[in-house]
N, C-alpha and C positions, 0 to 999 in steps of 0.2 A: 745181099738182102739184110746184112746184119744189122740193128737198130732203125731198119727203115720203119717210116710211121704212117701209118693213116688217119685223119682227123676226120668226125662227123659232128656236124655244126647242128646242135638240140639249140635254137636261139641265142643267148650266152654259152651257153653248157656245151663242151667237147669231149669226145670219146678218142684214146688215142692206142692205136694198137701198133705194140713192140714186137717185135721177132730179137729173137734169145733163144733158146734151145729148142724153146716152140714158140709159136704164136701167143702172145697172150694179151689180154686188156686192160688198160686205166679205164675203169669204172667211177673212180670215186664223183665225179660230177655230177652224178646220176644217184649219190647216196649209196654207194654201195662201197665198204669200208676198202675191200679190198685192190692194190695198187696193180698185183699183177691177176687180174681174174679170169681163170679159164686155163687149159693149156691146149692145144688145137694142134694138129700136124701141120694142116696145108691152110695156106691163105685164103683160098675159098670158104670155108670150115668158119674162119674166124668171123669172117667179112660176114659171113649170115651171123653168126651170133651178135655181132655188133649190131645188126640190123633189127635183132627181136629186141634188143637193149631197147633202142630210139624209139619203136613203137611201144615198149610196155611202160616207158615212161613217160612217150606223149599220152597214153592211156590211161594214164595211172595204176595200170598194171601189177600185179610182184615180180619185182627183178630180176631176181636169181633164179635163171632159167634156166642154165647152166648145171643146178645142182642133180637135175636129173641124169645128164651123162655119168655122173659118179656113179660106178654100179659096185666096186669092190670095197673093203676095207683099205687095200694095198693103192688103188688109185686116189683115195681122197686121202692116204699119206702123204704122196708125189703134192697134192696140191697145199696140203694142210705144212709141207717143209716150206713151200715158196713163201706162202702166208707169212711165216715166222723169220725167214732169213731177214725181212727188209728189217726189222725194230731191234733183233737180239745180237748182242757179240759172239764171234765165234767161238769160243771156248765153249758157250752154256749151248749154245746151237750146236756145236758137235754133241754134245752130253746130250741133249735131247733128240736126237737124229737114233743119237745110239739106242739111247731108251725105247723105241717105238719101231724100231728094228727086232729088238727084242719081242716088242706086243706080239708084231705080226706073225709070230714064229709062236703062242701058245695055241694050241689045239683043242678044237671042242668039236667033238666026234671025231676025231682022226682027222680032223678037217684043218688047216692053218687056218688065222682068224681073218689074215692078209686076202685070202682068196674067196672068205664069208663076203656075201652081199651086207655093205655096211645099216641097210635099215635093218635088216634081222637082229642084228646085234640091239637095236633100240625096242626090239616089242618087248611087249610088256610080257610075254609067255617065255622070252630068254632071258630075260635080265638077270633072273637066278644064276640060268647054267650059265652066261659068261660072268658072273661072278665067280660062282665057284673057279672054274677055270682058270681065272688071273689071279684068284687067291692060292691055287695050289701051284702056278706056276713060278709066284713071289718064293712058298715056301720051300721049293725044291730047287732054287738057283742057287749054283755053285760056280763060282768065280776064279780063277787060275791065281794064286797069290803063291810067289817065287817057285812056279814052277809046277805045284800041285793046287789039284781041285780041293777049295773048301766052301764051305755054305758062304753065302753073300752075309753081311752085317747088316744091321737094323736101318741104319742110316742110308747105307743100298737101296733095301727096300722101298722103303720113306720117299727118296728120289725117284725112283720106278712110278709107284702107285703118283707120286703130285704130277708128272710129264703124263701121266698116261690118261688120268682124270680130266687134265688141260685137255687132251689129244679130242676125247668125246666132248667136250664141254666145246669146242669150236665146230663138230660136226653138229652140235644141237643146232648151234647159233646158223649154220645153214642147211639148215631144216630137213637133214640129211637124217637124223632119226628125232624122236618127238622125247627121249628124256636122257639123261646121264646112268649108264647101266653102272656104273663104280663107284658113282660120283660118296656113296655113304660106307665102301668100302674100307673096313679094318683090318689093321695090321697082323700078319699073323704074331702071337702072342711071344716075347721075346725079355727074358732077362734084362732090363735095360735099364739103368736109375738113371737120367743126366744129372740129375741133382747131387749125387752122391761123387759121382763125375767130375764136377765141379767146384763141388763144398771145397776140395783140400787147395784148389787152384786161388780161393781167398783169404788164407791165412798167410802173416805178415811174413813168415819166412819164404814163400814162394814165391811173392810180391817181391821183394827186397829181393832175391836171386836172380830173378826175373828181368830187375832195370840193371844188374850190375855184370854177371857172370855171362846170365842170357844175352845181354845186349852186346859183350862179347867175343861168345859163339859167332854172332851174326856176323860182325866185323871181319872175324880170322876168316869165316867161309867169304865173305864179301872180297879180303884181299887175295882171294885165291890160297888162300894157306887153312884147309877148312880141321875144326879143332877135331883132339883124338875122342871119339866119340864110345872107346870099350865095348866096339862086337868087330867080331871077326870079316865082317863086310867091308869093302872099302868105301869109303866114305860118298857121298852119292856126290855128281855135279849138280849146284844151284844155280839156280837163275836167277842171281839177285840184282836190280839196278839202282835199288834204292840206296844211296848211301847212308851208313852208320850212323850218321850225325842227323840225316834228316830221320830214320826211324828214330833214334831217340826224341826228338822231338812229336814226333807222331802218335807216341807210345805214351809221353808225359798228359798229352792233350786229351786221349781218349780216356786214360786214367784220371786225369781230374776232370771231365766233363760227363764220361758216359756217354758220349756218341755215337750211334751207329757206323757201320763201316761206312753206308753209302752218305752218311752228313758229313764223314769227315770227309772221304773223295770230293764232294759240292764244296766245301769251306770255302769263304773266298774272304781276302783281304777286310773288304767292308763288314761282314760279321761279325768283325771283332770290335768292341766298343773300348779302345782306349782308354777314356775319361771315366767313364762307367763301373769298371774293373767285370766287363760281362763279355760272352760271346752270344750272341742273336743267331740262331738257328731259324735257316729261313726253309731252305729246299736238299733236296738231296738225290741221289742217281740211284732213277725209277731200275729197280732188279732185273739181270739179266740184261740189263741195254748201257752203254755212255749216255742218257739223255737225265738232260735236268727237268724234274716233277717237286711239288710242294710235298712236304715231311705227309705219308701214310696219315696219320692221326692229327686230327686237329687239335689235339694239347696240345702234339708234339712243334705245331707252327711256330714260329714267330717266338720259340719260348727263349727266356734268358736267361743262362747260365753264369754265376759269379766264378770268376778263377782270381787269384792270390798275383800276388805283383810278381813273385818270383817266376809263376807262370807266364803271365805277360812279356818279363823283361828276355826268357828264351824265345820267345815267338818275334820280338824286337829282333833278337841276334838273326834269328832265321832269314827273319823280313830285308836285312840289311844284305846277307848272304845271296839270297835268292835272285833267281833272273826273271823273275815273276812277281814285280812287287807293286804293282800299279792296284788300282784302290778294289776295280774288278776282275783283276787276277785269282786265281785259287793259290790257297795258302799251300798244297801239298799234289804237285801238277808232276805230270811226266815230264820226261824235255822237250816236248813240243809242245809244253804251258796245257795242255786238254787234261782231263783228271783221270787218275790210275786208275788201271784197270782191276776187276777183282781180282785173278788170281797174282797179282802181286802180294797180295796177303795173305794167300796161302802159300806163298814163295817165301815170306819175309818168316813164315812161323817155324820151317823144316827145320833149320840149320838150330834153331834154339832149342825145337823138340829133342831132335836130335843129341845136344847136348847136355838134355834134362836127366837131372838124379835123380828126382821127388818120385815118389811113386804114394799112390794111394793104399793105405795100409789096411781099410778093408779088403781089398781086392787082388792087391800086390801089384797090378800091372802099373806100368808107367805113365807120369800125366803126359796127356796126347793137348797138348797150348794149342790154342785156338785164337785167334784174333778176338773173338767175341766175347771171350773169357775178360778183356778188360772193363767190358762194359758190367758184368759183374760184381766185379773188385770194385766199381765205383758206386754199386747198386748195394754192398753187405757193407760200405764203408758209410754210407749213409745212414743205414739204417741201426748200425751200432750207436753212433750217435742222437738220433731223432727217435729211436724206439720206433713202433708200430705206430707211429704217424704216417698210415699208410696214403693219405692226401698230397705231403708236402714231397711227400718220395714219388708218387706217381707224379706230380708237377714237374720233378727235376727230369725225369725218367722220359717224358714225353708222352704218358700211357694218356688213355682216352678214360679210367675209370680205375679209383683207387683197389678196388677187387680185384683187378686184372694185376696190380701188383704185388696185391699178397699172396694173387695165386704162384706167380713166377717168382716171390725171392722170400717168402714169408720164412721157408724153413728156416731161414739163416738164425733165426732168433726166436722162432715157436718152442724147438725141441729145448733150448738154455731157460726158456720162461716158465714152460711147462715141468721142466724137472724142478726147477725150484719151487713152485708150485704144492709139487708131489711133496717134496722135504720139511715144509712147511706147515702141511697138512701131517706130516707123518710126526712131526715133532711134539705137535701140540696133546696126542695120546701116546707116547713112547715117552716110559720114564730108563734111564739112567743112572 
């Protein structure tokens, strides 16, 4: 019975029902977003629901007839994972599977939230208490890190609250409760500066460390010979496929352009304007999926980027190198020419973290590299030269509004203006 189908003929319009672990339906012909819709035991089960389809659409009906079998929180998970496997990569679909494994396990009245009938959770009389509830249950999660329980990091968190907000935010959309009980939910309150975080990761000595030493590290762990890293741990196994040669050029690109990770996974051969001395940033791969979408922000469209000949003429060597060099090829492709996946970038940062001295000298702890951290360095290298031209920087940047720029990198150059500022002020009544 496995992939058998049944078709029902709406004029043009077909309903096509798949058997998989259960019954389930292709609706979309009928306007309803969903590929697999429903889950059903038994074939009779499904075959009437297909049937209330065809008439509430020859009726003009509401379609989603279906959402009333959902009676638990834990059952419109089973459906809300199907939902999500068809668009998301595995990696981020495991992460959020996990994440909402967790939801249904926080308790309000001693109750699991899994076994709550999910429209409760949307009246307007609980939306408090499951707030409260998911907020105490963020701040009391404790995580096994080498072996012993510690509190979860802010970043944890962060991820928990955005998969679980999404999680209601697809139950509104089938009208399984009528608002988002979380949806304004705050973090619980946490020591955290990124900023500060960051600051030391754009100074030229970390920069320059960074394309020489770091780049490296990466190689010794890429040739299986991974560098001595000073802790007493053995060194971890990476999973690196990228070769040495192509992150450097990976690394040189994002540093001189500011590109997002997912523009630079899109890159493709044609973007690059040879003649020009530009690259044309067109599209980029929609989050959480392999699929190619136009760049988030309409600055960020179509915009074009100057790089230097010296940059070019490596992207030349590459292009020659490459087994992907045709004109709609991507410039920075797996070996089966399709564009890398994300966690190759969190693969390609270990081994260099890993071999990282710097430490942040507020803090003491060590810089924790970040792939995103280049785009950065291209964002405080900018703007040391242009000043608080916060227009021409947000153009470069992609941003939709030059405010949104100076919200995200203003420090870089507020606090050196502002103390001179102060000294300036202070000279003019201060005698000597």
């Amino acid at each position: 019975m496995k992939n058998q189908k049944l078709v029902l003929n709406l004029s043009i319009y077909e309903l096509f029902l798949v058997r998989g672990t259960k019954w389930t339906i292709n609706a979309t012909k009928v306007g309803i977003s969903n590929v697999k819709y429903g889950r059903f035991d038994t074939y009779e089960e499904a075959v009437i629901e297909m049937q209330k389809l065809c008439a509430a659409y020859n009726g003009n009906e509401p379609l989603i007839i279906a959402a009333a079998k959902v009676k638990t929180t834990e059952q419109f998970f089973e459906d809300h994972k199907t939902y999500q496997q068809k668009e998301q990569v595995t990696a981020y679909y495991k992460e959020k599977q996990h994440c909402l494994e967790l939801l249904m396990k926080v308790k309000i009245d001693g109750l699991p939230m899994g076994k709550m009938p999910i429209e409760r959770l949307g009246r307007k009389g609980e939306r408090d208490v499951v707030r409260q509830a998911i907020r105490l249950a963020l701040e009391n999660e404790q995580i096994k890190i080498n072996g012993t329980l510690q509190p979860s990091s802010y970043a944890t968190k962060e991820k928990r609250r955005k998969h679980w907000v999404k999680f209601f935010a697809h139950a509104v959309e089938r009208q399984l409760i009528d608002s988002n009980p979380i949806l304004k939910l705050e973090l619980p309150e946490e020591q955290y500066d990124e900023d500060n975080d960051r600051a030391p990761k754009v100074q030229p000595a970390f920069i320059e460390w960074l394309q020489t030493d770091g780049l490296q590290a990466y190689a010794d762990a890429y040739k299986g010979e991974p560098a001595q890293f000073n802790h007493n741990n053995p060194p971890p196994e990476y999973d690196l496929r990228i070769p040495p040669y192509v992150l450097h050029v990976m690394m040189v690109c994002a540093l001189a352009t500011g590109m997002r990770e997912g523009e630079l996974r899109a890159l493709k051969w044609s973007s690059i304007l040879w003649d020009k001395r530009q690259i044309k940033l067109k599209i980029a791969i929609a989050a959480s999926t392999q699929n190619l979408k136009k760049i988030k922000t309409k600055a960020g469209q179509n915009r074009k980027l100057p790089v230097s000949d010296k940059i070019l003429q490596l992207l030349r060597k590459w292009k020659a190198k490459s087994a992907f060099s045709d004109i709609d090829d991507f410039v920075f492709p797996c070996a089966k020419g399709t564009p890398l996946r994300k966690n190759e970038f969190s693969n390609i940062c270990k081994p260099i973290r890993d071999a990282c001295s710097f430490t942040n000298q507020e803090t003491g702890t060590q810089l924790h590299f970040m792939w995103g951290d280049l785009r950065h360095v291209y964002a405080s290298n900018l703007i040391k030269r242009l000043g608080a031209n916060w227009p021409e920087v947000a153009k470069h940047m992609g941003h939709t509004n030059a405010s949104f720029t100076k919200k995200q990198y203003g420090h870089y150059i507020e606090s050196e203006e502002q103390d001179d500022e102060i000294r300036d002020i202070v000279d003019e009544y201060v005698r000597i």
